[in-house]
NUVOLO-605939 format. One line per 5 residues: their letters; for each residue x, y, z of C-alpha. Coordinates in nm, 3 decimals, always signed. Layout:
NUVOLO-605939
A) X/Y/Z; ...;
***
This chain:
NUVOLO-605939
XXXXX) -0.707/-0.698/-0.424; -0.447/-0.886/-0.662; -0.505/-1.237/-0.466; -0.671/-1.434/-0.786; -0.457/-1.246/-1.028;
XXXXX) -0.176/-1.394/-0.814; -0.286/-1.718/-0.711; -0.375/-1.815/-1.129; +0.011/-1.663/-1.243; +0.163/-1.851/-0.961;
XXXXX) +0.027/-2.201/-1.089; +0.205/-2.097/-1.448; +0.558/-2.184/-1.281; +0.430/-2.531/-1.178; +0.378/-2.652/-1.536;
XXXXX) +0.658/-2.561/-1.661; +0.918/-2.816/-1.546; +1.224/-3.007/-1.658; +1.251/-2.779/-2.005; +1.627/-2.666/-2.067;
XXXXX) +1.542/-2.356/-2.301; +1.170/-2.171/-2.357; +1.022/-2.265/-2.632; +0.677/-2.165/-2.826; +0.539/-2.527/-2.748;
XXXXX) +0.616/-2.545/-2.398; +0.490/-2.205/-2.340; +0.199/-2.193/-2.528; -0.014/-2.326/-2.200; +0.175/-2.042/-1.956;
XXXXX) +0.077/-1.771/-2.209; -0.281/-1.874/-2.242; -0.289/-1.903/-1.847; -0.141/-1.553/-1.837; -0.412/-1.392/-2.063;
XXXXX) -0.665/-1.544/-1.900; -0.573/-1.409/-1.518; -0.545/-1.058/-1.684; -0.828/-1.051/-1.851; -1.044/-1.217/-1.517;
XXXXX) -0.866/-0.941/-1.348; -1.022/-0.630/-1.563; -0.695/-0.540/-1.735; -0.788/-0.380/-2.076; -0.791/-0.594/-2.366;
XXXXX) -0.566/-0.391/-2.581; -0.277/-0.370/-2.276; -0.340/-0.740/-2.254; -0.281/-0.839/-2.614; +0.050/-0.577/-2.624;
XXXXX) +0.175/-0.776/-2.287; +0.156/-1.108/-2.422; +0.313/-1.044/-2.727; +0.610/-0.914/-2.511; +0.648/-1.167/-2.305;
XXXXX) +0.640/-1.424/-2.586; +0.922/-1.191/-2.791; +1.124/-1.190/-2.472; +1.072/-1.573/-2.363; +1.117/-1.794/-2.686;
XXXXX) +1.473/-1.902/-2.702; +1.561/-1.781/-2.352; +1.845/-2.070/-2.176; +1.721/-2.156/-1.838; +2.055/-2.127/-1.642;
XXXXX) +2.174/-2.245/-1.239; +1.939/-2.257/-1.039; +1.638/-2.151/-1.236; +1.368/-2.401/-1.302; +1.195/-2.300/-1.633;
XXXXX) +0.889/-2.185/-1.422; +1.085/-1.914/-1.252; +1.263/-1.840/-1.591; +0.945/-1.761/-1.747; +0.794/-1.575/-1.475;
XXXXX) +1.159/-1.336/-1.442; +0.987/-1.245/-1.786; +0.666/-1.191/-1.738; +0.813/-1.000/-1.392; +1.013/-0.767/-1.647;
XXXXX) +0.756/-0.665/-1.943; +0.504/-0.613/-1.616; +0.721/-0.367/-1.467; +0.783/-0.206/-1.795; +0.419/-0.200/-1.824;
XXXXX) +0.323/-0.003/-1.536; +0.667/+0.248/-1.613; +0.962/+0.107/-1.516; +1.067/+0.342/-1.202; +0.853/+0.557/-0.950;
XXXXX) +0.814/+0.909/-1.112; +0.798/+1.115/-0.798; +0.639/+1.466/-0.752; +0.782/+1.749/-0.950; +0.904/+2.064/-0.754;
XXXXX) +1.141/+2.260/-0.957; +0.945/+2.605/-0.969; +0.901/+2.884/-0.720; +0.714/+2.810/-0.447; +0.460/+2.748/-0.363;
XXXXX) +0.471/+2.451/-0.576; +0.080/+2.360/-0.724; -0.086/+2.041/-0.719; -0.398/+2.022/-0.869; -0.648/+1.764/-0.767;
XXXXX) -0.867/+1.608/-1.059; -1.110/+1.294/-1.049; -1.459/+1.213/-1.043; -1.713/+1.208/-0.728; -1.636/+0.930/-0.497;
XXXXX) -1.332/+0.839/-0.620; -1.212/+0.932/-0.275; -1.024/+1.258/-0.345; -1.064/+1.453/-0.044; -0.936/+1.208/+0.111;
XXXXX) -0.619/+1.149/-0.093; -0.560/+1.546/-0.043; -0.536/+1.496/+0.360; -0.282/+1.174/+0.311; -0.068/+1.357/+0.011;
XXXXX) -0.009/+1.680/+0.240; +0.060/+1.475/+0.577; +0.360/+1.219/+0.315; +0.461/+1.549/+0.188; +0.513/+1.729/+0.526;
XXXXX) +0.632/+1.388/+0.755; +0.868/+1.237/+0.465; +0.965/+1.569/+0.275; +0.939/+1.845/+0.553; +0.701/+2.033/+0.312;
XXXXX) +0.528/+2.330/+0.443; +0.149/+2.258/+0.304; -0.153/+2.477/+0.268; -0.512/+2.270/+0.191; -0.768/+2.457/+0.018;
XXXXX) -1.078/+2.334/-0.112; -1.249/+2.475/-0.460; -1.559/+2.244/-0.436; -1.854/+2.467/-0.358; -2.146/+2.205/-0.499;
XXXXX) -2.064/+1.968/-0.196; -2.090/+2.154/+0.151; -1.970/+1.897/+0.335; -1.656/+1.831/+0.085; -1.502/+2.194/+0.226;
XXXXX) -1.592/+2.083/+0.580; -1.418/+1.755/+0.526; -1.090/+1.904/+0.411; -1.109/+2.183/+0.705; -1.131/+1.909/+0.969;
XXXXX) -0.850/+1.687/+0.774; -0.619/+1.998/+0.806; -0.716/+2.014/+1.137; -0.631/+1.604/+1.246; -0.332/+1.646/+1.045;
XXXXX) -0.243/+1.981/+1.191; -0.165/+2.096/+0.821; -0.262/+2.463/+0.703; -0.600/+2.476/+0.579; -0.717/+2.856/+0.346;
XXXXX) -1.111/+2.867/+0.428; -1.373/+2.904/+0.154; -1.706/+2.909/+0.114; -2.020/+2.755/-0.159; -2.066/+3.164/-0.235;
XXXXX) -1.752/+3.182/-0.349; -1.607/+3.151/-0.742; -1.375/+2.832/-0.748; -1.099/+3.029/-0.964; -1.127/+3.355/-0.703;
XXXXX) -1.065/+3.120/-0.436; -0.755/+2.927/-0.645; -0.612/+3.276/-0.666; -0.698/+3.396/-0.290; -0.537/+3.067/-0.156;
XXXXX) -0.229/+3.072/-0.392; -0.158/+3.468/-0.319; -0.161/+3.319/+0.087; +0.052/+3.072/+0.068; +0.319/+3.268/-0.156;
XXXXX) +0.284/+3.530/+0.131; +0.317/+3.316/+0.410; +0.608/+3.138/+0.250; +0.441/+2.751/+0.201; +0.621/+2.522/+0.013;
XXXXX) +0.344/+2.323/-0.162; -0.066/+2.410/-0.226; -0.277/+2.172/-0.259; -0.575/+2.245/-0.432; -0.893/+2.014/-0.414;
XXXXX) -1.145/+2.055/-0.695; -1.515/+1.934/-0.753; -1.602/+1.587/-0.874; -1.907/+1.501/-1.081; -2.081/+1.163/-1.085;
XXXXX) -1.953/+1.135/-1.429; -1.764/+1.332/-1.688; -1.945/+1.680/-1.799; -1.860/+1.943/-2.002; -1.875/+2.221/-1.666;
XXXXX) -1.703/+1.995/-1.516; -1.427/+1.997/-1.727; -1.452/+2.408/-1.817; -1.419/+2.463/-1.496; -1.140/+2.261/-1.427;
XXXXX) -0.987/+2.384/-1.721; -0.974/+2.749/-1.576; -0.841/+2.655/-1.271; -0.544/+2.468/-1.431; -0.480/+2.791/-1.684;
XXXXX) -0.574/+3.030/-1.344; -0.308/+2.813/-1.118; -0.035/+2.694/-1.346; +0.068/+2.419/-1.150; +0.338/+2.205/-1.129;
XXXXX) +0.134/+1.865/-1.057; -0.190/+1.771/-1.213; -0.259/+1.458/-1.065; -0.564/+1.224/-1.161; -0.711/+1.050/-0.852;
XXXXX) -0.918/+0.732/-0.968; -1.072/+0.444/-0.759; -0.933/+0.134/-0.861; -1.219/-0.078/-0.745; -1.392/+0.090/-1.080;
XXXXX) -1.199/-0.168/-1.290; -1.250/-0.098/-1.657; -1.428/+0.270/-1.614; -1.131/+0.383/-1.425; -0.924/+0.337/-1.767;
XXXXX) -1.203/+0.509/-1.948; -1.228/+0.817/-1.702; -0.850/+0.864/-1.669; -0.837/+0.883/-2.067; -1.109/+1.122/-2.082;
XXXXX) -0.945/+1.382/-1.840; -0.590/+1.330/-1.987; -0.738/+1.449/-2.298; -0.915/+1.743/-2.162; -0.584/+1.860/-1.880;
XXXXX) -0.219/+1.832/-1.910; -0.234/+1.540/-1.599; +0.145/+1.455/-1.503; +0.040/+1.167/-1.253; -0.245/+0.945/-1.137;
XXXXX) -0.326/+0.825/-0.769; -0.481/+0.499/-0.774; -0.736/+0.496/-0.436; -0.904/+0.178/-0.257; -0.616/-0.063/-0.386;
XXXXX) -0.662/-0.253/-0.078; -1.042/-0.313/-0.228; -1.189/-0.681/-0.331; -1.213/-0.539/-0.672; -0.983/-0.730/-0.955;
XXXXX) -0.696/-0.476/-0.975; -0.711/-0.411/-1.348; -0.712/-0.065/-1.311; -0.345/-0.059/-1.177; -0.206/-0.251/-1.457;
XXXXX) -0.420/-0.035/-1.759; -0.399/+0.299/-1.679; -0.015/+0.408/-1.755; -0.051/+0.233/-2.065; -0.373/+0.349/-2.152;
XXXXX) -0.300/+0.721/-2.022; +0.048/+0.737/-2.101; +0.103/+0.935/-1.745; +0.281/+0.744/-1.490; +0.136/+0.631/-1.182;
XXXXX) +0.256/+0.872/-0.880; +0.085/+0.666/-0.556; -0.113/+0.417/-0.439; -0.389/+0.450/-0.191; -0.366/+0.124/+0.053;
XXXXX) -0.568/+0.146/+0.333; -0.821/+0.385/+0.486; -0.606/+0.528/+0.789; -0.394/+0.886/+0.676; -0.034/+0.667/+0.682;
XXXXX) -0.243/+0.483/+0.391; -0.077/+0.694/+0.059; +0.213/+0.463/-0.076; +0.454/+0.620/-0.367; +0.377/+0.410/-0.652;
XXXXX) +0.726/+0.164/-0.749; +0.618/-0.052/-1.069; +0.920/-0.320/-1.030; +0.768/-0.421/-0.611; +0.387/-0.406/-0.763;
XXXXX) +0.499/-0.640/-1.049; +0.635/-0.856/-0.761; +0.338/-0.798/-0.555; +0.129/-0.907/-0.835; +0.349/-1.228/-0.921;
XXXXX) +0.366/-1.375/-0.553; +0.760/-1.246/-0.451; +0.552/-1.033/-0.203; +0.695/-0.638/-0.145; +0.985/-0.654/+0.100;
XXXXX) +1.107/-0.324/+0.051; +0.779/-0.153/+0.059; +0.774/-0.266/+0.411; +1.117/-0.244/+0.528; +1.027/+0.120/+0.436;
XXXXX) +0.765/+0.150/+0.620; +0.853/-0.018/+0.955; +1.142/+0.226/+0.941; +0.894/+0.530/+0.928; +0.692/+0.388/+1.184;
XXXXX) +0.868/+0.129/+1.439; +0.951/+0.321/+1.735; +1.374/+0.272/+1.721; +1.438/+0.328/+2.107; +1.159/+0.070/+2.209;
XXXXX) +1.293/-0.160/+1.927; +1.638/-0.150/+2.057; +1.555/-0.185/+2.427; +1.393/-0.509/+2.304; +1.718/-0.590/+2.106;
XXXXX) +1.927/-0.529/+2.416; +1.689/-0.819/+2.628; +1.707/-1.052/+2.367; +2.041/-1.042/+2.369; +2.095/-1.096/+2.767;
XXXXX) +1.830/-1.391/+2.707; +1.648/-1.213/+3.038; +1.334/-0.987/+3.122; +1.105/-1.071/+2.761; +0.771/-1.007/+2.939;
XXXXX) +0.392/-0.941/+2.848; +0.495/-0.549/+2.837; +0.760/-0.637/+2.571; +0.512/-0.854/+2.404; +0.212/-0.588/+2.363;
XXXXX) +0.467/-0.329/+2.261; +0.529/-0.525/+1.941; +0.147/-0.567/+1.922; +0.165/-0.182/+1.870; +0.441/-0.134/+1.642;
XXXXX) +0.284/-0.364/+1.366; -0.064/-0.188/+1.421; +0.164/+0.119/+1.351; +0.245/-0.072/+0.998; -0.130/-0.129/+0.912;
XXXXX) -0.185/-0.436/+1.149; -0.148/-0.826/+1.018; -0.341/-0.772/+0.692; -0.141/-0.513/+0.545; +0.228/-0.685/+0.614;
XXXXX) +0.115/-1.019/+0.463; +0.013/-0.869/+0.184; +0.380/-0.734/+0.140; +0.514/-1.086/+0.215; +0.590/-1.369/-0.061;
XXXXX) +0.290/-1.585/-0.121; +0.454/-1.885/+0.062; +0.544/-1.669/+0.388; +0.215/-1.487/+0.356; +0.017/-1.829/+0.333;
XXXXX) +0.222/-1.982/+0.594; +0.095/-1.655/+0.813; -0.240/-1.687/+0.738; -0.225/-2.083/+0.787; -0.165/-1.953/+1.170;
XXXXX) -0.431/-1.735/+1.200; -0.326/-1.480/+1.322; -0.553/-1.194/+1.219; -0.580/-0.864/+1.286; -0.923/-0.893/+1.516;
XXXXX) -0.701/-1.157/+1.726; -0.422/-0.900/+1.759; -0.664/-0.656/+1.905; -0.786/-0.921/+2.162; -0.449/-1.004/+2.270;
XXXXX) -0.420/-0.628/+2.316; -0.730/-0.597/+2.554; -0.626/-0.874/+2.732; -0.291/-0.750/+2.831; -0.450/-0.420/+2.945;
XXXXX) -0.654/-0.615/+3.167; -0.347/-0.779/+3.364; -0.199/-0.569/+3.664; +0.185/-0.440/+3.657; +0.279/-0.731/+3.792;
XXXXX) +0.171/-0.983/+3.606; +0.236/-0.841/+3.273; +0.619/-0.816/+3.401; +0.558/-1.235/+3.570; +0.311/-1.414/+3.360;
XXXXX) +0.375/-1.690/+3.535; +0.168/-1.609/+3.860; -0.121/-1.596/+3.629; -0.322/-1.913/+3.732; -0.681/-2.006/+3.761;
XXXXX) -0.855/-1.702/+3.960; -0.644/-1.449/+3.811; -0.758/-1.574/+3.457; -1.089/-1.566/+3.505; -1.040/-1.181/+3.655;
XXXXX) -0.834/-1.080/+3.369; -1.105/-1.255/+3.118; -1.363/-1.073/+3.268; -1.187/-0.751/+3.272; -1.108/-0.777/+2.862;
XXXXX) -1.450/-0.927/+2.786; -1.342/-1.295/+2.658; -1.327/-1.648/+2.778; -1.081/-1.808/+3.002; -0.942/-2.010/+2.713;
XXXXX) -0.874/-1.659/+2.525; -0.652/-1.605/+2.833; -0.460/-1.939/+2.791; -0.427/-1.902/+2.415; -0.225/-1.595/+2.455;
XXXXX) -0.008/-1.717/+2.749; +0.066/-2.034/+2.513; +0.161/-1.798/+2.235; +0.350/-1.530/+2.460; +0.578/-1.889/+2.550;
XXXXX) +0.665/-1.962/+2.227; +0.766/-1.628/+2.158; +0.962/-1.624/+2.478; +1.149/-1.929/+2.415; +1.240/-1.814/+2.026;
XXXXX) +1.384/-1.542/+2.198; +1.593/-1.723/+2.377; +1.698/-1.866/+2.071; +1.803/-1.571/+1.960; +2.002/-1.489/+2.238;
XXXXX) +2.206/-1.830/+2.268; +2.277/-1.778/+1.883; +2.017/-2.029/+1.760; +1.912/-1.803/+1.458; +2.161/-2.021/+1.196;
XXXXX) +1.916/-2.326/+1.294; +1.584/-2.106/+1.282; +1.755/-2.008/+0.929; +1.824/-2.370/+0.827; +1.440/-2.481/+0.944;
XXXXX) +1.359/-2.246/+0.677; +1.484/-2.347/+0.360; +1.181/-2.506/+0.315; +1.003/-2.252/+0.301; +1.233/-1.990/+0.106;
XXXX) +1.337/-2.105/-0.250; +1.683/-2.019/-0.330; +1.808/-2.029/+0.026; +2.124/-2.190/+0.085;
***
């Protein structure tokens, strides 16, 4: 989503070169660039105009020590009054209060709330060990209370049943009085969404918040609105006491304005970050790693996070054990990590995490996430036996085993030339080649020694 806001603030460290201290002249250029990608990007003009003038205050005069060429000086700047921007530190959810603790859904139509209800209880019950009940106060949209009742029911999360003939503040209450009794944690409470702000709309909201108390009124906006997003997030943080916003459909084509504006504009930090459609796909929100994201450093501990949530430890360390004895890497081995990153979102969603120079590197293999599931079909169509010997795989077993996955022969002998290379960096590995691999590198990681 942030790909041209990226690409046009990594080209400000290239023209900045051979300077031994900021100055206004040989940043003038670098500043202009840096307006111009945040505007093309949708941020609001007001945010933009406040940003610059930071990063000019911070920059001029500023030595450019070691290491750092004046390019990386300036962008350590613009890296710092961008996380300050977007707040500083994740603000996480608020649950000091007698349970059940109250979140309140808010947001216009479309905006993919619903949705963002499902994924918020199932990171609340998998990472906190919350007990969560759903409920559903949107009796316009038959199919919205439907859609929650069958999330609960995927997710395996509690789910209080309502119905369109039913008063949304009767049903707040009914649903609240259940879960105190049956001793939830958390209550999740969906509301309606409008196609655009209205006056019921916001009445009725309004009741429910005064009917429900809660602890969390969170604001769920689709970033792919750009601009509008701003707009609508001001207009309901004047109308509720919001303590959060969830920013949906960040992994969109849209410009990513929206995540830059709206804690400046709204003055209410952003809580998460929806990044992909799948119910893993709710991210807490950490301003400092999308700042990075944003200038090109890539999100490393975003997804050191997540492969430790999702990467299967006792498969990963059998693997760790064969590398080690330099023996028995085979096609079973091979799929199995084929699973673990579709665990992590598949190809797409790890380079985006990655430093632009690793991630471009990546994509300059192509490797993509459609090629990952053909490898995957392939190996299903390979008997026992020659998943755990590849190399008995010759001519009339690959065109059985192409037939069986439904690709050509050469499909077959791409992935037995990739599963190869893979087999012989693991023996690199294991005969304590990884200070060479490291070395080969440098190249390609600044900074490296």
């Amino acid at each position: 989503m942030l790909d041209n806001l990226t690409s046009r603030l990594s080209g400000v460290i290239k023209n900045l070169r051979g300077q031994a201290r900021l100055s206004e002249a040989n940043i003038q250029d670098a500043l202009r660039e840096v307006r111009l990608a945040l505007l093309e990007a949708d941020v609001a003009l007001p945010v933009v105009k406040e940003l610059i003038a930071q990063v000019k205050e911070s920059a001029l005069g500023q030595e450019v020590i070691g290491s750092l060429s004046p390019g990386q000086a300036f962008i350590g700047v613009v890296h710092r009054e961008l996380t300050k921007l977007m707040g500083e530190e994740n603000a996480g959810l608020n649950f000091n209060t007698v349970p059940p603790a109250v979140i309140l859904m808010a947001g216009l139509q479309g905006a993919g709330k619903t949705t963002t209800t499902g994924k918020l209880a199932k990171l609340l019950r998998d990472q906190q060990k919350k007990k969560v009940l759903l409920v559903s106060c949107d009796v316009y949209r038959p199919a919205a209370i439907e859609q929650l009742r069958t999330l609960g029911q995927q997710l395996e999360i509690d789910f209080f049943p309502s119905d369109l003939s039913q008063k949304p503040v009767d049903i707040a209450r009914a649903a609240h009085d259940w879960a105190r009794r049956h001793y939830h944690d958390v209550l999740i409470v969906d509301t309606a969404g409008r196609l655009a702000i209205d006056e019921a709309m916001m009445d009725e909201i309004k009741q429910l918040h005064a009917a429900l108390k809660p602890i969390e009124t969170l604001f769920v906006v689709d970033a792919m609105t750009g601009q509008d997003a701003v707009n609508t997030a001001k207009a309901f943080g004047e109308a509720l006491p919001l303590t959060g916003v969830v920013l949906t459909k960040l992994d969109g084509d849209a410009r990513g304005g929206a995540a830059l504006s709206v804690r400046h504009i709204t003055g209410k930090p952003i809580k998460f970050v929806g990044v992909s459609e799948k119910m893993t796909g709710l991210e807490a929100f950490h301003p400092e790693r999308m700042a990075s994201r944003v200038l090109g450093m890539g999100d490393v501990l975003s997804l050191i996070e997540e492969a430790q949530r999702e990467v299967d430890v006792e498969e990963a360390q059998k693997l760790a054990k064969k590398v080690q004895s330099g023996k028995g890497f085979d096609l079973n081995d091979f799929k199995m990590q084929i699973v673990q990153m579709r665990k992590m979102g598949g190809m797409s969603a790890m380079m985006d995490k990655l430093p632009a120079q690793l991630s471009q590197a990546a994509a300059g293999a192509k490797v993509d996430d459609k090629q990952i599931n053909r490898i995957e079909g392939i190996i299903n169509s390979m008997t026992p036996l020659e998943r755990a010997k590849p190399e008995l795989i010759k001519a009339s077993r690959k065109r059985r085993i192409a037939i069986g996955a439904g690709v050509q022969v050469m499909h077959v002998n791409q992935l037995l030339s990739q599963f190869e290379q893979t087999q012989k960096m693991m023996k690199m590995f294991s005969k304590g080649g990884i200070a060479k691999m490291m070395r080969g590198m440098k190249g390609m990681m600044p900074g490296m020694r």
